[in-house]
C-alpha positions as CSV (number, residue, x, y, z in Angstrom):
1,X,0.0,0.0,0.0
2,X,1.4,3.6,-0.6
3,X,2.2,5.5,1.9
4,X,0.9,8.4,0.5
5,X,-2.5,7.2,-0.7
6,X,-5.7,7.9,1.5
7,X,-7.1,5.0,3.6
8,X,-11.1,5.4,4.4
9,X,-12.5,3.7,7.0
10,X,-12.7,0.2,5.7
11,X,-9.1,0.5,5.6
12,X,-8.6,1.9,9.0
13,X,-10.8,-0.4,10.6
14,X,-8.6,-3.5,8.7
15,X,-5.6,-2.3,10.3
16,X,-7.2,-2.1,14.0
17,X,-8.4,-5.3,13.6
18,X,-4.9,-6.7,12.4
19,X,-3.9,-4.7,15.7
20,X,-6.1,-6.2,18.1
21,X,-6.0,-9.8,16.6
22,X,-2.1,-9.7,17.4
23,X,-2.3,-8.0,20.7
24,X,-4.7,-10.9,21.7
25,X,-2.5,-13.7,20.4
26,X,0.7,-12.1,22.3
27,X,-1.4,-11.4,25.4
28,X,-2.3,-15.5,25.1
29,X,1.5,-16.6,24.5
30,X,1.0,-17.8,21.2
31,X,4.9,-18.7,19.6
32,X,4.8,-17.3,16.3
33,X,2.4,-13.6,17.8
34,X,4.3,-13.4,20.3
35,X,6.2,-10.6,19.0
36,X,7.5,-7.5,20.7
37,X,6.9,-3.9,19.1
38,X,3.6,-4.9,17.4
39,X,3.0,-0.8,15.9
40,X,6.2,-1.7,13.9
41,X,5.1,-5.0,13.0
42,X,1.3,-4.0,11.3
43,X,3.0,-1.3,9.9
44,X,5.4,-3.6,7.8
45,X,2.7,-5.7,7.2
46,X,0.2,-3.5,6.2
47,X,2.3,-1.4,4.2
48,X,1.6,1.9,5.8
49,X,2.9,4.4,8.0
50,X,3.5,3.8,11.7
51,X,2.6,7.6,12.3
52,X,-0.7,6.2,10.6
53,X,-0.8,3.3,12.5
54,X,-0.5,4.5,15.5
55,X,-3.0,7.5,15.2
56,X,-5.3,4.6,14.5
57,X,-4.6,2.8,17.0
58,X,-5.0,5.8,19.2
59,X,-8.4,6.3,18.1
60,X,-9.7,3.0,17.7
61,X,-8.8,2.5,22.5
62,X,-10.9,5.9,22.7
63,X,-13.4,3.9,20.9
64,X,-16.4,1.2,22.4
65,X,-15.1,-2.3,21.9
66,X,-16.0,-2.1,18.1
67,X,-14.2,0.7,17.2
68,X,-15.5,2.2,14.0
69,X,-13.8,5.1,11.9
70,X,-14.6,7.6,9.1
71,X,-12.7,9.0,6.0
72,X,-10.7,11.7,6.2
73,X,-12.1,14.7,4.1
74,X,-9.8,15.6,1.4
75,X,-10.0,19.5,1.0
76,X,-10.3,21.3,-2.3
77,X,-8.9,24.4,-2.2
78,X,-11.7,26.7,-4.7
79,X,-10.4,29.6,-6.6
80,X,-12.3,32.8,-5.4
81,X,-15.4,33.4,-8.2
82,X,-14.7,36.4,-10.3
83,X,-17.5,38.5,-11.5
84,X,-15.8,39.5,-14.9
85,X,-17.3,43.0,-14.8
86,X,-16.0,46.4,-14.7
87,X,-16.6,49.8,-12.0
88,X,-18.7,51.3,-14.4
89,X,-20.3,47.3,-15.4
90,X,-20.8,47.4,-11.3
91,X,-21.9,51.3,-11.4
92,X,-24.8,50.3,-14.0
93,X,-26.3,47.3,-10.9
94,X,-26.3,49.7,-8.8
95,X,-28.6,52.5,-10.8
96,X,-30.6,49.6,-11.8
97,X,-31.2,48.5,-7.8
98,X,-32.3,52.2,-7.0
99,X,-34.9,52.7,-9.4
100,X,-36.0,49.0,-9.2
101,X,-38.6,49.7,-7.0
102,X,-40.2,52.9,-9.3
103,X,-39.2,51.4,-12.6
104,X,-41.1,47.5,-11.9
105,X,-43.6,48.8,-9.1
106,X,-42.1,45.4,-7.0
107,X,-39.4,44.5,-5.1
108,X,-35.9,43.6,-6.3
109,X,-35.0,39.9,-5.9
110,X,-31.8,38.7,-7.7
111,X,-33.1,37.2,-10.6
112,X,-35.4,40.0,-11.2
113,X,-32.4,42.2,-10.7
114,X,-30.1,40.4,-13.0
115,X,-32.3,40.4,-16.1
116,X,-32.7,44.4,-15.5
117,X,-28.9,44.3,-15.2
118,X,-28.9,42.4,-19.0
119,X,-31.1,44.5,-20.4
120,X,-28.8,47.6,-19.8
121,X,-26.6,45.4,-22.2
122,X,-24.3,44.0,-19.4
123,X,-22.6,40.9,-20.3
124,X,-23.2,38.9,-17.2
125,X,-22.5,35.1,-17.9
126,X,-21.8,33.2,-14.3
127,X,-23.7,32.0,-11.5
128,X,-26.5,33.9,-9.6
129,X,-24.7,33.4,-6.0
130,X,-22.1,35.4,-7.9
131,X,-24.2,38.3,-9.1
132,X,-24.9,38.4,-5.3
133,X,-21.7,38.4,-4.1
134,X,-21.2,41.4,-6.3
135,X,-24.2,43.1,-4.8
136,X,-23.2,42.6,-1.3
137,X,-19.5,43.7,-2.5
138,X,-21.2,46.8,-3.6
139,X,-22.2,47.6,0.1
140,X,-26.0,45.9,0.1
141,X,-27.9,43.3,2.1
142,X,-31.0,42.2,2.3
143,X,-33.6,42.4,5.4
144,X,-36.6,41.1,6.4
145,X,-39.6,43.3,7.0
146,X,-42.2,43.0,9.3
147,X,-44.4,40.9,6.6
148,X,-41.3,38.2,6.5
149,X,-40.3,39.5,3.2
150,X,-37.0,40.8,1.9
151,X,-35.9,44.0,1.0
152,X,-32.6,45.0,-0.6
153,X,-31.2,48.0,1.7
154,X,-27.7,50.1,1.6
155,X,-24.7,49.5,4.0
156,X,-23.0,52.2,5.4
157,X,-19.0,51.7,4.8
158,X,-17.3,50.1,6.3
159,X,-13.0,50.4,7.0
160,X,-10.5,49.0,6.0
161,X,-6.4,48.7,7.3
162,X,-3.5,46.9,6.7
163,X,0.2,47.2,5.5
164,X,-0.5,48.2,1.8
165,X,-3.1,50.8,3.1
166,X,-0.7,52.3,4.9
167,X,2.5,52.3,2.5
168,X,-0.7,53.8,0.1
169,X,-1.5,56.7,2.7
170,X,2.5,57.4,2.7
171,X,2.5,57.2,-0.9
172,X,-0.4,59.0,-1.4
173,X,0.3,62.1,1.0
174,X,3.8,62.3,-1.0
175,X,2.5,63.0,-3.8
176,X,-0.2,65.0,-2.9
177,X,2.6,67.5,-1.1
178,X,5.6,67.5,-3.7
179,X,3.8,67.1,-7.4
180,X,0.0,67.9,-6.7
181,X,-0.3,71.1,-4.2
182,X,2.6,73.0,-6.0
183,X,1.0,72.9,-9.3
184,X,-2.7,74.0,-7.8
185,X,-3.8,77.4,-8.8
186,X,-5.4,79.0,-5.1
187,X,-8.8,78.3,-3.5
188,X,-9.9,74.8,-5.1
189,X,-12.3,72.5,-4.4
190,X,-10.6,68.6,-4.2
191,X,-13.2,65.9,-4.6
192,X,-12.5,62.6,-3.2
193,X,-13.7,59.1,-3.1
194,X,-13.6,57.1,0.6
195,X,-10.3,55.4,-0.4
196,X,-8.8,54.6,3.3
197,X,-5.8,56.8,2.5
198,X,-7.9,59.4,2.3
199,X,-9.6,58.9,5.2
200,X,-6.8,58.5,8.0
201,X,-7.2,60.7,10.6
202,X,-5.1,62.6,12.8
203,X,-6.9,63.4,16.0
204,X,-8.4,59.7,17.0
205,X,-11.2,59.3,19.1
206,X,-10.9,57.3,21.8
207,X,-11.6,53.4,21.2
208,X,-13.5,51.3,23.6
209,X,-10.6,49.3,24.7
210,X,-9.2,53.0,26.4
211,X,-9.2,53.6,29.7
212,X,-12.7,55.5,30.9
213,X,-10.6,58.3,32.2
214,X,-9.2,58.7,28.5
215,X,-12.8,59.0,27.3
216,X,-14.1,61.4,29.7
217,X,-11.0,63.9,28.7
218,X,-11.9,63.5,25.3
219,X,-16.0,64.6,26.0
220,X,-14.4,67.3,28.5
221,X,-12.5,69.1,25.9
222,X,-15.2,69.4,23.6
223,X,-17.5,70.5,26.3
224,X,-19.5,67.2,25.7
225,X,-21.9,66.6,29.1
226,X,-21.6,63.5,30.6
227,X,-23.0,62.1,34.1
228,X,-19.3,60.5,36.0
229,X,-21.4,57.5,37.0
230,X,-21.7,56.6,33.1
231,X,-19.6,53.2,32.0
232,X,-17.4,53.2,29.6
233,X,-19.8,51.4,27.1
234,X,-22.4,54.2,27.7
235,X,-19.8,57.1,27.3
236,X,-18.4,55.5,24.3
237,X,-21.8,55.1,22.7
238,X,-21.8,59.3,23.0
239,X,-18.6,59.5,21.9
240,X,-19.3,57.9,18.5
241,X,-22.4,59.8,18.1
242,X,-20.5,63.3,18.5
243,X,-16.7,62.5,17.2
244,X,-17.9,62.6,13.1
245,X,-18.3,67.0,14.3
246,X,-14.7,66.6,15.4
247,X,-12.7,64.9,13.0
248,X,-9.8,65.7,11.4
249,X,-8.6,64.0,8.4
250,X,-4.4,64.1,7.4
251,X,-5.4,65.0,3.7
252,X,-8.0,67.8,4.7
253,X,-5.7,69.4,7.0
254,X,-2.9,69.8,4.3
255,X,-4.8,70.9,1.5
256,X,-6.3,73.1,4.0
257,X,-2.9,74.9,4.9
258,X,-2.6,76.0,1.0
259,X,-6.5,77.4,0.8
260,X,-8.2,74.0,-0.4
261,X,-11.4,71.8,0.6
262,X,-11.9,68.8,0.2
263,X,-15.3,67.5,-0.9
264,X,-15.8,63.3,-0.5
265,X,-18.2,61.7,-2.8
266,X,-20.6,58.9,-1.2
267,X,-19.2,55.4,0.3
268,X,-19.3,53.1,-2.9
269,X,-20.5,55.9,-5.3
270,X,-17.0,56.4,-7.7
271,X,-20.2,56.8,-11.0
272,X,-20.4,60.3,-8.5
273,X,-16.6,61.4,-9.6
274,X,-16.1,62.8,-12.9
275,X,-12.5,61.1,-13.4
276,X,-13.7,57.5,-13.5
277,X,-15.4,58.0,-16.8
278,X,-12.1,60.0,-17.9
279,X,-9.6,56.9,-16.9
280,X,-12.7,54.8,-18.5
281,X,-12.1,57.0,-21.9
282,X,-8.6,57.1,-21.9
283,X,-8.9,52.9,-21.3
284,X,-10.9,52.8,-24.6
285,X,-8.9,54.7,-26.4
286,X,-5.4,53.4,-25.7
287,X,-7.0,49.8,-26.0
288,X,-7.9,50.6,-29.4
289,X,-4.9,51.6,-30.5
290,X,-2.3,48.7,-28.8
291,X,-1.2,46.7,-31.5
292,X,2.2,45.8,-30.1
293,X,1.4,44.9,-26.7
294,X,4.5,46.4,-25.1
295,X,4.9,48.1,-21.9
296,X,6.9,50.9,-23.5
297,X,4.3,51.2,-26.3
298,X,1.7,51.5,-23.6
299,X,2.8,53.9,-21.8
300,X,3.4,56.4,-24.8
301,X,-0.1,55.8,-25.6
302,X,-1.3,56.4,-22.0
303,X,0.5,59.8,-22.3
304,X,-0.9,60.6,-25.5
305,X,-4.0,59.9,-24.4
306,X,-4.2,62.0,-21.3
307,X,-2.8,64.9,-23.3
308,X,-5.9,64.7,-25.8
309,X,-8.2,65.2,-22.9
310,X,-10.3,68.3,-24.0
311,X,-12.2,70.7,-22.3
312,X,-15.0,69.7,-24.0
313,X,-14.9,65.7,-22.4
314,X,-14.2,67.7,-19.2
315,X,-17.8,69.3,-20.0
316,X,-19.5,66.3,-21.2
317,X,-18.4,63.7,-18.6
318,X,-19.7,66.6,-15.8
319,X,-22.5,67.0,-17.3
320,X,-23.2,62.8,-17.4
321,X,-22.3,63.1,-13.2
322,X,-24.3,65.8,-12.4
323,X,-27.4,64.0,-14.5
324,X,-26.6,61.2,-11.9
325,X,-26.9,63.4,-9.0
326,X,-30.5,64.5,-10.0
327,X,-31.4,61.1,-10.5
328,X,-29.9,59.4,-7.0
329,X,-31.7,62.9,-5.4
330,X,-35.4,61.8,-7.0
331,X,-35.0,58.5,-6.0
332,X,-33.7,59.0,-1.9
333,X,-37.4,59.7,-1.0
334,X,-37.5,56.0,-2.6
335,X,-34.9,54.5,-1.2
């Protein structure tokens, strides 16, 4: 038998039986079972391991008398589904969810959903469970109502961190102070999307895991009332309800020290920022011309491309947001 090969339970019960039969022949003084180091010997015999054996063996004396086993699960490792769809492919679900409800006077399940979603020409070809994977990606679940039914609702965001977020926020604040804010003509308005490195702020809040006289500082100094008997799960509970007034963000602060604001589009709303469809036109068009495939090639194109930018796709891609906007502000009465 090879070693490596999986034995299921006929198997592992074979060889505690082979175990047991010799034990009981030694125990009885029989000549030719009368054998010292009997693990070794149903190993040899049986043609597997003695780690295996002997894991068996352990088993089968925590067992009854008739010791009974099961196959060991072999474990497929599944590649993560991929929804083969773009931001703006993911952009188009979205709209589609919001008006759902005013467009088809019912409410949006997933198949219902998807066949919307094809008839804005979106080439969706995999699984349903994957087309809901993308809409909880996209930042919604569904809830039950008081009738038992479902609706599909909006999450708030929620954060992220890690080790490339934060090489991205050093990155990012690099370039923001040494190529971008030196080329910036005065008083300008900055949009950005909810990126986490544009989010990192400088002036924490207190977390619950602080001490209670940490928290009570931080209420204190913003002349937040509090009663001293509170716990530190009640007077955390105020704290998050009053520290969104008081905080400071890294990027906010320097663009603010050279007479800019920043304005923040929407959690999970990027169809909201003009530039997506202008990296989405530039795409397009550099696509369409790569015929050689090289990197070089590329990124002569990519340069040509951004320089061809004219005012007048600055005008028409605004234009395409801000009939967004008028939509999503018809339809939050809905929502």
């Amino acid at each position: 038998m090879n070693n490596s090969k999986m034995i299921h339970s006929q198997g592992r019960e074979l060889i505690y039986g082979v175990y047991q039969f010799m034990k009981k022949e030694k125990e009885e003084g029989e000549p030719v079972i009368f054998l010292s180091n009997l693990r070794e010997k149903v190993a040899a015999g049986t043609g597997v391991s003695l780690s295996t054996v002997k894991r068996i063996i352990k088993k089968g004396k925590n067992k009854p008398e008739r010791a009974t086993f099961s196959s060991p699960r072999k474990t497929i490792e599944k590649p993560s589904p991929k929804s083969d769809l773009d931001q703006f492919d993911e952009e188009i679900i979205r709209t589609v969810i919001y008006r759902f409800t005013k467009t088809h006077q019912c409410r949006p399940t997933l198949p219902k959903i998807l066949e919307a979603v094809k008839n804005e020409r979106v080439d969706f070809t995999r699984k349903l469970s994957i087309f809901r994977k993308i809409i909880i990606r996209l930042g919604f679940r569904w809830r039950k109502t008081e009738d038992r039914r479902k609706i599909l609702l909006e999450n708030p965001e929620t954060g992220k961190s890690g080790d490339f977020h934060d090489k991205m926020n050093h990155n990012f604040m690099k370039w923001l102070s040494e190529q971008v804010i030196p080329n910036l003509p005065q008083n300008l308005v900055l949009v950005l999307d909810n990126a986490s490195y544009h989010n990192v702020v400088v002036n924490p809040a207190p977390t619950l895991s602080c001490k209670k006289a940490v928290m009570q500082q931080w209420l204190n100094k913003r002349n937040i009332s509090f009663n001293l008997d509170k716990t530190k799960v009640e007077l955390y509970e105020k704290i998050k309800i009053h520290k969104p007034q008081y905080c400071l963000y890294a990027v906010d602060n320097l663009l603010a020290k050279h007479g800019h604001t920043v304005l923040r589009l929407l959690p999970y709303h990027p169809v909201l920022n003009p530039i997506e469809k202008i990296w989405a036109l530039i795409k397009n068009r550099v696509a369409a011309r790569n015929t050689t495939f090289r990197l070089n090639d590329v990124r002569s194109l990519v340069v040509e491309e951004f320089n061809a930018v004219t005012v007048e796709d600055w005008q028409k891609v605004c234009a395409h947001v801000m009939e967004i906007e008028e939509k999503f502000m018809s339809q939050e009465r809905i929502i």
